[in-house]
C-alpha positions as CSV (number, residue, x, y, z in Angstrom):
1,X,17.4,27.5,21.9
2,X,15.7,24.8,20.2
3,X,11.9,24.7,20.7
4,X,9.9,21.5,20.8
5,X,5.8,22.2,20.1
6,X,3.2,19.6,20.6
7,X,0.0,20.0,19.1
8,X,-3.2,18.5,20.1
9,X,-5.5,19.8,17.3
10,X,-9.7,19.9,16.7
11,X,-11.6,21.3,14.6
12,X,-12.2,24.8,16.2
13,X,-8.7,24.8,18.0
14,X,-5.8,23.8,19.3
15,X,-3.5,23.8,22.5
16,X,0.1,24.3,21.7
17,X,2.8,22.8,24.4
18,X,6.0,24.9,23.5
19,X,8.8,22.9,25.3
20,X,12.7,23.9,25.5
21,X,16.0,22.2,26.0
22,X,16.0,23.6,29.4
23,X,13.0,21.9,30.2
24,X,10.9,24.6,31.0
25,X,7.3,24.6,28.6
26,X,4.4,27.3,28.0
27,X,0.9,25.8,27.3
28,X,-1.1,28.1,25.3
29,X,-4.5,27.5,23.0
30,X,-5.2,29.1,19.6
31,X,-8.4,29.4,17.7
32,X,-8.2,27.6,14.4
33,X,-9.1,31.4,12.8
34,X,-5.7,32.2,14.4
35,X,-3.6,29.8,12.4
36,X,-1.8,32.5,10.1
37,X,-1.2,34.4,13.0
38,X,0.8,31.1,15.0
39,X,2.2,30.3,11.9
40,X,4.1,33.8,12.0
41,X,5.6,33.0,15.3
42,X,7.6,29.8,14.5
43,X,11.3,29.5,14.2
44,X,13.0,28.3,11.3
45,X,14.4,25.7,14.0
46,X,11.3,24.5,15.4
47,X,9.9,20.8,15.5
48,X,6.2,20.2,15.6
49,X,4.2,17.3,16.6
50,X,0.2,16.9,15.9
51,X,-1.4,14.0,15.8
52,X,-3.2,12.3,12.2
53,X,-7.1,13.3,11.9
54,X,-9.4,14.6,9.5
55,X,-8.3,18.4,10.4
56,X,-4.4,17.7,10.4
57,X,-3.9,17.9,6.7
58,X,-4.6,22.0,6.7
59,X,-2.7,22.3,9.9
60,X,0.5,20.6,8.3
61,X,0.2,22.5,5.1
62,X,0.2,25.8,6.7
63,X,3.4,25.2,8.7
64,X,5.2,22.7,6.5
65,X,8.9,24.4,5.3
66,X,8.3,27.2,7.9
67,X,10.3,25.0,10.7
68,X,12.8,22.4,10.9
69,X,10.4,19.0,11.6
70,X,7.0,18.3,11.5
71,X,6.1,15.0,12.4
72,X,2.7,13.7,12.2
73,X,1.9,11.0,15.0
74,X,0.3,8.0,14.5
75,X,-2.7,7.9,16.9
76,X,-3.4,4.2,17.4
77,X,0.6,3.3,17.9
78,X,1.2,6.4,20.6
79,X,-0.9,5.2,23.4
80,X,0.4,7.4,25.4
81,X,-2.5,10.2,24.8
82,X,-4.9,7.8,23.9
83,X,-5.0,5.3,27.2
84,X,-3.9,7.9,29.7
85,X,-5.9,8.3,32.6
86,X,-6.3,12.2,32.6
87,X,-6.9,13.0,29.2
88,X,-6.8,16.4,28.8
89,X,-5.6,19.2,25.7
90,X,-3.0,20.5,28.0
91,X,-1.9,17.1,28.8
92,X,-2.1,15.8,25.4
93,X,-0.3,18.3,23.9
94,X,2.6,18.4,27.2
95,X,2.7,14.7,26.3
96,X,3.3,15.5,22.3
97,X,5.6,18.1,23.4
98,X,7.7,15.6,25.4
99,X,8.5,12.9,23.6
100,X,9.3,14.5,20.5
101,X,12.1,15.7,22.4
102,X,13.0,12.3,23.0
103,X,12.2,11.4,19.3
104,X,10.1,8.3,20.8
105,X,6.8,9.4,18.3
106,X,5.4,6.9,15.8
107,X,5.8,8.7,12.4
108,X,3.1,9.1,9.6
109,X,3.6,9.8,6.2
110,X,2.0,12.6,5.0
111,X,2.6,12.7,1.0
112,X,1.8,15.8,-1.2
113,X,-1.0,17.8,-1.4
114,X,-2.0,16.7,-4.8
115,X,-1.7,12.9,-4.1
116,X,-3.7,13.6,-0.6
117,X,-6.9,15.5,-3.2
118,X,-6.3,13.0,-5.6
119,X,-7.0,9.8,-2.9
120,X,-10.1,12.1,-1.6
121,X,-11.3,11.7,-5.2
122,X,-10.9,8.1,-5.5
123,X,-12.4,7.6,-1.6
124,X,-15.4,9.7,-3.3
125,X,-15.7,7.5,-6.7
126,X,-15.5,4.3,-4.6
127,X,-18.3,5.2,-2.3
128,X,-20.8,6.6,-5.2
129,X,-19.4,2.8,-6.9
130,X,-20.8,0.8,-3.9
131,X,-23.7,3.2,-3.4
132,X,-24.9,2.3,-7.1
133,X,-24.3,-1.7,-6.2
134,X,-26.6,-1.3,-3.6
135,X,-29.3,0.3,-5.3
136,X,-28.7,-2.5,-8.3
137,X,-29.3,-5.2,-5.6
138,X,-32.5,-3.2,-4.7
139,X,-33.6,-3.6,-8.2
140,X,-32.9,-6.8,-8.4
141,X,-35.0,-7.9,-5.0
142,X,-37.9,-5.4,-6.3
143,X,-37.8,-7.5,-9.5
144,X,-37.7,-10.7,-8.3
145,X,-40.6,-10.4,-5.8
146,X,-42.8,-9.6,-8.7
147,X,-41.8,-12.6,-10.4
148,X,-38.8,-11.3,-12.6
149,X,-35.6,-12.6,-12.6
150,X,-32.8,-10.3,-13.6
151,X,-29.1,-10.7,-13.2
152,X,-27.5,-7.8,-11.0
153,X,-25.1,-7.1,-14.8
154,X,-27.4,-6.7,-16.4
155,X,-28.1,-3.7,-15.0
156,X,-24.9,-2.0,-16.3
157,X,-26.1,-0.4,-19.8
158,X,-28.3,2.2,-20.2
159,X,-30.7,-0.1,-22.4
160,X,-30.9,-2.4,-19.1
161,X,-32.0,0.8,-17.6
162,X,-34.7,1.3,-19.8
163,X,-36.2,-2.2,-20.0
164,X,-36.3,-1.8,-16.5
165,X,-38.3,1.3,-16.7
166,X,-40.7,-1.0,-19.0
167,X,-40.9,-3.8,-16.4
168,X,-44.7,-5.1,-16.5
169,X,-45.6,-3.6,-13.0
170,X,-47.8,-0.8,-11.1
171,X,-48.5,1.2,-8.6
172,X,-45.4,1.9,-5.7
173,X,-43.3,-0.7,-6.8
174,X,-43.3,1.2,-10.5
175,X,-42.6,4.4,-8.8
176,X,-39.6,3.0,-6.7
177,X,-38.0,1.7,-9.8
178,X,-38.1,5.3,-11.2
179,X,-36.6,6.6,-8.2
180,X,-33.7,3.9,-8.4
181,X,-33.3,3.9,-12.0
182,X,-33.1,7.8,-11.7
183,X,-30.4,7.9,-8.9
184,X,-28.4,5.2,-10.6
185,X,-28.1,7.1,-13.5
186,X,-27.2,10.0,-11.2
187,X,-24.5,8.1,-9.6
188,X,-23.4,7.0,-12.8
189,X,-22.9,10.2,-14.2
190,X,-20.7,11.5,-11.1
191,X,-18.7,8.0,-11.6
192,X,-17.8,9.2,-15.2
193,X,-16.8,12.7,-14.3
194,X,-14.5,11.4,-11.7
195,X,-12.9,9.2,-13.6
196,X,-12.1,11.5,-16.4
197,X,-10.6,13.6,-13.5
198,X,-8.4,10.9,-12.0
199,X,-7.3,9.4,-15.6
200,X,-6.3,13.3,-16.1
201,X,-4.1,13.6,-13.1
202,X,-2.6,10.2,-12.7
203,X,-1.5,10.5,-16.2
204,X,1.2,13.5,-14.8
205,X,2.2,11.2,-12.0
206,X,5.6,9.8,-12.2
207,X,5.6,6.2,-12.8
208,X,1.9,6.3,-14.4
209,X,3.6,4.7,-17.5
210,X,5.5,2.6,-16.0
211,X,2.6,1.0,-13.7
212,X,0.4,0.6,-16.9
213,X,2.7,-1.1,-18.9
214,X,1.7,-4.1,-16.2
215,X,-1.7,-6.2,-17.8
216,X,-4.1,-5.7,-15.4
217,X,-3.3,-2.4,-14.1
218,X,-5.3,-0.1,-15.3
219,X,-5.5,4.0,-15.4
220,X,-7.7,4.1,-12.0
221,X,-5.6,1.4,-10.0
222,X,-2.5,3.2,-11.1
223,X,-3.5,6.5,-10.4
224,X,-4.4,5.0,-7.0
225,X,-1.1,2.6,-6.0
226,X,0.6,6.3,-6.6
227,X,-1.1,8.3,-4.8
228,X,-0.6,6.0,-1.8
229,X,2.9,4.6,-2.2
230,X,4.5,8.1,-2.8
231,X,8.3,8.3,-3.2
232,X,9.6,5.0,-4.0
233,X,12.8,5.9,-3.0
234,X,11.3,5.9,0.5
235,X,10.8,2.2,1.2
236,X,13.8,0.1,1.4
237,X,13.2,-3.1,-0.7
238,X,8.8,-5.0,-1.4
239,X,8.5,-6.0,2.3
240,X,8.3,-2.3,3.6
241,X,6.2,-1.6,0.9
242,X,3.7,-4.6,1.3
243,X,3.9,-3.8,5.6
244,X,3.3,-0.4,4.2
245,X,-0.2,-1.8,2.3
246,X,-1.0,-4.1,4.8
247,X,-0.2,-7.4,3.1
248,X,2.0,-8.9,5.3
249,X,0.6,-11.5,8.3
250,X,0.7,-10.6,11.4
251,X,3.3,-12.3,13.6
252,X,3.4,-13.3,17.7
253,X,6.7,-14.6,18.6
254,X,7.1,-15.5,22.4
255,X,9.4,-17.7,24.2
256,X,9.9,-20.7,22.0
257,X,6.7,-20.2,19.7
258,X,6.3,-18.3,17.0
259,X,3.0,-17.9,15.1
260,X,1.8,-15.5,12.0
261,X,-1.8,-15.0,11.4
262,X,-4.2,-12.8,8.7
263,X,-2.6,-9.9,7.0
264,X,-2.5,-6.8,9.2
265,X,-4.7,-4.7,7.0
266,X,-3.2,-2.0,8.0
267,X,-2.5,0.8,5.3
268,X,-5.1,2.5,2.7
269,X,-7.8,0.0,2.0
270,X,-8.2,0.9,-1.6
271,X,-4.8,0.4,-2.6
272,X,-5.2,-2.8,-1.3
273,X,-8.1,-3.7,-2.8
274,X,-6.5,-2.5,-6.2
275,X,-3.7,-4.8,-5.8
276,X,-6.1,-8.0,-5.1
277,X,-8.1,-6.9,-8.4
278,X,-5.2,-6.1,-10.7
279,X,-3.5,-9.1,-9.6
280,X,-6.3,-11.0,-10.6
281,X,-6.6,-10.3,-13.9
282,X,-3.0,-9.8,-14.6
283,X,-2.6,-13.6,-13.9
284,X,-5.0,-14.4,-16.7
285,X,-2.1,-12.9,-19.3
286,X,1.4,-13.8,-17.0
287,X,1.8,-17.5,-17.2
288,X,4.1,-17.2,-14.5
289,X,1.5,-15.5,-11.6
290,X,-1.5,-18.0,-13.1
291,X,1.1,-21.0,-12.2
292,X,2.0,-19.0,-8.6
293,X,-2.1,-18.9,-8.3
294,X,-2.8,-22.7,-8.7
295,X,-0.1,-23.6,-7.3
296,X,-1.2,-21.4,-3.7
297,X,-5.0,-22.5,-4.1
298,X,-4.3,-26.2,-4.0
299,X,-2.6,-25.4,-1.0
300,X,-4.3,-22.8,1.1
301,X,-7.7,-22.5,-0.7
302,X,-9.0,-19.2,-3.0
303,X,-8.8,-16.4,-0.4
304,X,-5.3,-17.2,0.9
305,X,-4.0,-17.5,-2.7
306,X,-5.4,-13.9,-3.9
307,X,-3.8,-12.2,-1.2
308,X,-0.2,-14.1,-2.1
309,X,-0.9,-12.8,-5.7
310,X,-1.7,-9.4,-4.5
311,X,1.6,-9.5,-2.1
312,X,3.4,-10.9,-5.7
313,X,2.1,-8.1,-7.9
314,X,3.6,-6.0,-4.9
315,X,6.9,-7.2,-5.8
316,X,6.4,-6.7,-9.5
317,X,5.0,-3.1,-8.6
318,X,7.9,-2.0,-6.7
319,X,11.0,-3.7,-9.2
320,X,8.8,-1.8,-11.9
321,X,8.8,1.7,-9.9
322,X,12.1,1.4,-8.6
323,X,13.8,0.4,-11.7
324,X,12.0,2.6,-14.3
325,X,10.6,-0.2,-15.8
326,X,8.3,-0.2,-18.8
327,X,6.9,-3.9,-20.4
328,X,6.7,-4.1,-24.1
329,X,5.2,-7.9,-22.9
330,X,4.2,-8.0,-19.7
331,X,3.4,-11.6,-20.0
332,X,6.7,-12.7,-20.9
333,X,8.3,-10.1,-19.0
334,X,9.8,-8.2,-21.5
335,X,10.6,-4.8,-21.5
336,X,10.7,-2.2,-23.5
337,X,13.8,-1.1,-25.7
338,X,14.4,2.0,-24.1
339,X,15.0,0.1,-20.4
340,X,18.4,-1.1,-19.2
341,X,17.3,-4.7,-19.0
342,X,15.0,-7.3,-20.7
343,X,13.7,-10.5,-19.6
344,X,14.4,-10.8,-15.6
């Protein structure tokens, strides 16, 4: 008899709501220590639900291939748990329990282990990135109320570094210069090692090549569109994959009207940030996206036009990926020999 288990999972345990096609359920909590010892219990036929959090990515691993279905539930689209009036584990989890039954749970994707480490890494290297901003526009401020002027670049080379150490002041305000010169180069240091690490293993991701053959994508922003886009094969045509990024407007359609707004920003940030950066400096070799980008900003203004180039290069990104693609010339669109096609 088929066994339906929903999961509602912390940090130190978790209550399991083992519901059969008869109806009839068991409600019983585990220790996380105990993990190995519920994963020995499962069936092959099985299906699990647990909702997405900061624990579930051990939890999935660990029973991942020893049942028939785990599905990962999106929290903020099951409101179900989330607005009910008696929240409780045993309730939660009775609730999980239910309505994968009824196959009525929001899905999340949960991509390999190695893409999920290697979008860690890159969460990591952008925080240390805009932790090292901040300190340079700490620099700066310090500077300037002693009189100096300094531009917030110049503060990228190591020689910068030092003329800062050799800035004509005393006192405190020499002291906290050390300190922020010192973490900088800290930070910078960490920066480097990372991205020798990401560089390393985006490089064995399929369609790394492929993704860097576009100007303006580079070895991080590849590294990172892969890790979040996954299989290919699993969106259907650009528009899942840009509602996938959160690049698409957000729509309200109700009795005769019918209005879209902002882009739903839903998705990983970073790979969305990546696409608004690599599609601006791909359209400074591609005639054809600098022509799309005028031709938007005239219209709608700067902000409106980077996100259509972004939602473009998304296009580009997914033909590329889906196709095999490698350019010889990206800014004439041609591919490589080795492709099936050249100049689309």
């Amino acid at each position: 008899m088929k066994r339906y288990l929903g999961v509602d999972l912390h940090r130190t345990q978790f209550v399991v709501c083992t519901r059969w096609e008869n109806q009839e359920q068991e409600i019983r909590q585990w220790r996380i220590a105990e993990l190995a010892k519920f994963v020995e219990q499962l069936q092959p036929e099985d299906q699990i639900a647990v909702e997405a959090m900061g624990t579930t990515a051990r939890f999935y691993d660990a029973v991942v291939g020893r049942v028939a279905r785990v599905v990962v539930v999106n929290p903020h689209q099951f409101k179900v748990i989330s607005e009910s009036v008696k929240k409780t584990d045993r309730n939660d989890a009775a609730a999980l329990a239910l309505y994968l039954e009824k196959d009525l749970l929001p899905e999340v994707r949960m991509k390999p282990k190695q893409n999920r480490e290697l979008m860690h890494l890159a969460e990591t290297r952008d925080l240390l990135v805009k932790q090292r901003s901040a300190l340079k526009g700490k620099i700066n401020n310090l500077l300037a109320m002693q009189g100096i002027e300094l531009k917030r670049e110049a503060l990228s080379s190591k020689i910068a570094l030092e003329r800062v150490l050799a800035s004509p002041v005393r006192g405190m305000v020499q002291l906290e210069l050390r300190v922020l010169v010192g973490q900088i180069r800290s930070l910078s240091e960490s920066i480097a090692e990372l991205d020798e690490q990401l560089e390393e293993e985006g490089q064995q991701l399929p369609g790394y090549e492929n993704l860097t053959s576009i100007k303006g994508i580079g070895s991080w922003s590849a590294t990172v569109l892969l890790t979040v886009i996954g299989k290919i094969s699993d969106f259907a045509d650009e528009n899942k994959l840009a509602a996938y990024l959160g690049l698409v407007p957000r729509i309200s359609n109700s009795n005769e009207s019918e209005r879209s707004g902002k882009i739903t920003k839903q998705g990983n940030k970073l790979a969305r940030t990546a696409l608004v950066q690599c599609g601006l400096v791909a359209k400074r070799y591609s005639p054809y996206l600098q022509r799309f980008y005028k031709r938007i900003k005239q219209r709608r203004g700067g902000g409106k036009a980077k996100i259509a180039l972004a939602r473009k290069l998304v296009k580009i990104v997914y033909d590329t990926l889906k196709n095999q693609w490698v350019f010889e010339d990206f800014p004439s669109f041609t591919l490589a020999a080795k492709t099936s096609q050249n100049n689309f």
